[in-house]
N, C-alpha and C positions, 0 to 999 in steps of 0.2 A: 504494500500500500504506500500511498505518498504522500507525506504531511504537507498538513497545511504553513505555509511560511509564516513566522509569526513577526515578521519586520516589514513594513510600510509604509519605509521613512522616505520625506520630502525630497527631490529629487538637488533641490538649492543648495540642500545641507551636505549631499553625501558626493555629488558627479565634481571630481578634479581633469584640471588638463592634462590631455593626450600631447606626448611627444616621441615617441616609439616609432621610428618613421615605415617599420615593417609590418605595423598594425593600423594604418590608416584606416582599413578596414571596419577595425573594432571600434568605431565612433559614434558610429548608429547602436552598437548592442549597450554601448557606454550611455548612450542617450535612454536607452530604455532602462535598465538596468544598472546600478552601481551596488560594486560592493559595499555592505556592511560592516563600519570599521569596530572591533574589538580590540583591547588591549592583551596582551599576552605577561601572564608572570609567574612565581610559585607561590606554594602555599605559603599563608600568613604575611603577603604583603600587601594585601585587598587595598585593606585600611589605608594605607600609607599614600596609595595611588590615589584616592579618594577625589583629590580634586582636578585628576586628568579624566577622572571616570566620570564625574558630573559635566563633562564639556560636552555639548547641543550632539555633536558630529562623533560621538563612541557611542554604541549601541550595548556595550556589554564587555565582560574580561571572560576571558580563555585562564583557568588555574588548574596546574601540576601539582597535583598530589601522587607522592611514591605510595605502594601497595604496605610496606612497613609502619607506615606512618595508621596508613587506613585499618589497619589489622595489627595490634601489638602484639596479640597473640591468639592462638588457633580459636579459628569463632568467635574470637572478640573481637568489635570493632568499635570503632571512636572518628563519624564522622564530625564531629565540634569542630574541624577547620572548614569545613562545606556549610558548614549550619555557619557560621561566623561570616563566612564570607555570603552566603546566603543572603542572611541579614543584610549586610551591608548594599548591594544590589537592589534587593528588593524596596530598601527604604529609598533608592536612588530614581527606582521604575527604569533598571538596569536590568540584562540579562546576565546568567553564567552560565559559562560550556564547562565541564569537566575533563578532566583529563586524566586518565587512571597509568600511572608507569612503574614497568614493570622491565624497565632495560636500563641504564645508565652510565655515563661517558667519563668516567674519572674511575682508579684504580682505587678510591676509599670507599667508592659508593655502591654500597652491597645492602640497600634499602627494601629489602623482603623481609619479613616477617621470620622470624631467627628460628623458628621451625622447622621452617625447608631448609636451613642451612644445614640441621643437628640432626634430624630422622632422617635414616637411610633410606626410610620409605617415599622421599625425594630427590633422591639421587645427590646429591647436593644442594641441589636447588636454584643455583648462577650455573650460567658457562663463562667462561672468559671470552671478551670481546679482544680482539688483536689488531692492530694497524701493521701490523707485517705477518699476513697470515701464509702459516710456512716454515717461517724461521724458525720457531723453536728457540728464540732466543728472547725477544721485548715480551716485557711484563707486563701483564692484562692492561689496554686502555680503557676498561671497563665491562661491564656484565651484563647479562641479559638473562630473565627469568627461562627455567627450559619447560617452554611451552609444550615443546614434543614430545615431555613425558607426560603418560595421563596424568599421575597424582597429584603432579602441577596445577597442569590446566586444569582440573577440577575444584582446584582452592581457590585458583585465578576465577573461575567463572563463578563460585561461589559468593565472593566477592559482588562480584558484578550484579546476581540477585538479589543483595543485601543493599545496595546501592539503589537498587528499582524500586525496591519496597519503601524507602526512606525518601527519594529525591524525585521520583517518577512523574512528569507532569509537572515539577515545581523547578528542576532547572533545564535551562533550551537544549540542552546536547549535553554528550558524552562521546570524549574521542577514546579509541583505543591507540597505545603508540603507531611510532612508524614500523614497516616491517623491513626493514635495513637491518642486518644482525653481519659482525662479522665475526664467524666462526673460525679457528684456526683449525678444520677439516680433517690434519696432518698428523695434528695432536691431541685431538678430539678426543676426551673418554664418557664425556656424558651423553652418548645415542643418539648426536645427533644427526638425522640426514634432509635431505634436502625436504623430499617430499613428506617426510613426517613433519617438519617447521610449518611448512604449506598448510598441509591439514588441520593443525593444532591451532594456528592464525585464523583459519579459517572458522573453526567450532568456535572459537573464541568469538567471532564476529556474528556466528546465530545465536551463541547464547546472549549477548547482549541485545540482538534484536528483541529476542523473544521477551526479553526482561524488563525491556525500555519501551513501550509501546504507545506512551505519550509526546517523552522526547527525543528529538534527532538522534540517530546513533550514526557515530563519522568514525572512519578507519581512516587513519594515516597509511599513504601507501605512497614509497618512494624507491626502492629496492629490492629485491628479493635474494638472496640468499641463491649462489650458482646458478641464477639469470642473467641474460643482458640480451638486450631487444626480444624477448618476450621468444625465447629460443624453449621456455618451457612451457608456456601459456601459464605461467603463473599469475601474470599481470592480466592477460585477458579473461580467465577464469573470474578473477576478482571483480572487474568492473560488472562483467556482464551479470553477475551473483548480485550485486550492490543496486544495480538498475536494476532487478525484478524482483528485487527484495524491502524496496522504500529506506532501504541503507546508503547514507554519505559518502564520500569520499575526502580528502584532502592527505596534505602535507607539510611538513615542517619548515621548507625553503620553498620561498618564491625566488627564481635564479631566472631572470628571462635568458632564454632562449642554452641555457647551459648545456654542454655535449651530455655528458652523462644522464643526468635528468633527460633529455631529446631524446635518447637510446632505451627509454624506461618509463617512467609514469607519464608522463606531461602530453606524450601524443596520444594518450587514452584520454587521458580529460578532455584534450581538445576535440575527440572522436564521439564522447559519452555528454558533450555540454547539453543541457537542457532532459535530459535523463535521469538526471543522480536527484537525488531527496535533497541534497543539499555539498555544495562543496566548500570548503574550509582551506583553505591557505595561510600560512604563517609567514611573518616576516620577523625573526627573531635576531638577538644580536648578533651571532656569526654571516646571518645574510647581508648583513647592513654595511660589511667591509668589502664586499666583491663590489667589481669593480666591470661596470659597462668597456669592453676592449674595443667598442667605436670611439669612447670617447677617452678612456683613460683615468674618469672619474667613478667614484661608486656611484651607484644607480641612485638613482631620484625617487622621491615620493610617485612621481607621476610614471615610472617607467617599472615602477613593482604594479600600481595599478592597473596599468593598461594591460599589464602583460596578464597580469593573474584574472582581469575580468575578459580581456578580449580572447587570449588564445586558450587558458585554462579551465575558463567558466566560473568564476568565484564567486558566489552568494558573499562569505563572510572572509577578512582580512583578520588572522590575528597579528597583532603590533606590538614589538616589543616596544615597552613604555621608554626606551631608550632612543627611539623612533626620533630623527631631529624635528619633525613636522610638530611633535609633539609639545615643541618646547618652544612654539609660537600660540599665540590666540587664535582661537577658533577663527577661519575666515580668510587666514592668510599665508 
């Protein structure tokens, strides 16, 4: 099924200018349609942002909560920073998207729930993420939940229905991460293979539907794990799953026109625009340092725009508060 959109904001408030000179194109779909700007942050800094969230032109904040956080311990949960931030939105007549993670980019941050680290009946419960996957030599750049084992995904998804019960209808969306993992394959001891990651992402993304029946469910999809150009149909599996299922899409970088991205998510979105329940694009601070190589400068407010509503199809922008737009008056 396909929700109903619940933004209907003014068109004076939200359409910026087009400078993209290879999406002249997209000016008419910009004239009808502009994205929805959100901010992007993590947990417990709602508060803080308070008075870039109150600004005419943000429709809502995007916040990252790790599964440790959400779950201290087996079947207990403590969603007090969702309700906190909750509050805070709702008194604004602001929206929240959630963001449930379950992967993480620094070698300290092993933020699951210390159960699945200690019961063998999780395997361990991380894998090591690698930027030299191979070697056998660089120390994790970080971890990622093993989705592919069931007893995992079963607490993962557990999650998920304790989340529905509590927040279901009361916040706009719920993303699952990106499904980028880099596994070091070579050195691998915790089960993992390509097509079991696959499928595990994938359960993961119907138990959420089934669970969220009010509000949006959006899957970050940017990579796939021994994919490239959709040599597995991993990537086409998903969309086409997502469009006949009233499930979202989106991702963590907005990178116009970037090789990698091109070779992978971004010409499905441009393929599936006007299909998806809802698409969600990020601009967070590592996106904000690349660099436009027509011009030699980083990209502009208006050329993340263009690119993510005209070739991507973007309903919602989330924006890191770090966003330099941000740090002008509404209008300018």
């Amino acid at each position: 099924m396909r929700l109903t959109r619940l933004f209907h904001a003014p068109l004076a408030a939200l359409v910026v200018g087009l400078s993209h000179p290879a999406l002249a194109q997209s000016a008419l779909a910009m004239e009808q349609k502009a994205p929805v700007n959100f901010l992007y942050t993590g947990s417990g800094e709602v508060e803080a942002l308070r008075g870039v969230l109150e600004r005419p032109d943000i429709g809502g904040v995007q916040v990252v909560y790790n599964w440790k956080a959400l779950e201290p311990e087996k079947g207990r949960y403590d969603f007090s920073a969702i309700r906190d931030d909750l509050a805070v939105t709702d008194a604004l007549g602001k929206k929240l998207f959630i963001q449930i993670q379950d992967r993480f980019f620094s070698p300290d941050a092993r933020n699951v729930p210390d159960y699945l680290l200690t019961d063998p009946a999780y395997g361990g419960g991380l894998a090591p993420q690698s930027d030299n996957p191979g070697e056998g030599l660089a120390p994790a750049s970080g971890w990622v939940a093993m989705q592919w084992n069931p007893a995992v995904r079963e607490r993962y998804q557990a999650l998920l229905k304790a989340l529905a019960a509590a927040f279901d209808g009361r916040v706009y969306g719920i993303n699952l991460p990106e499904t980028s993992a880099d596994i070091d394959m070579k050195h691998d001891k915790s089960g993992f293979t390509c097509e079991g990651y696959f499928a595990g992402e994938m359960e993961n993304l119907k138990a959420a539907r089934a669970a969220f029946t009010r509000s949006h469910v959006v899957q970050y999809v940017n990579f796939w794990p021994c994919e490239w150009d959709n040599d597995h149909d991993y990537m086409g599996r998903m969309f086409a799953f997502a469009a006949g299922n009233g499930i979202g899409l989106g991702g963590p970088d907005v990178i116009p026109y970037r090789k990698g991205q091109m070779k992978n998510a971004y010409p499905f979105f441009n393929r599936y625009k006007g299909k998806l329940d809802l698409v969600a694009m990020a601009v967070q601070e590592p996106t904000l340092t690349y660099r436009n190589p027509k011009t030699g400068k980083r990209f502009t407010r208006e050329e993340f725009v263009d690119f993510a509503s005209g070739y991507l199809g973007a309903d919602v922008i989330f924006w890191s508060a770090e966003s330099p737009w941000l740090k002008a008056k509404p209008g300018r």
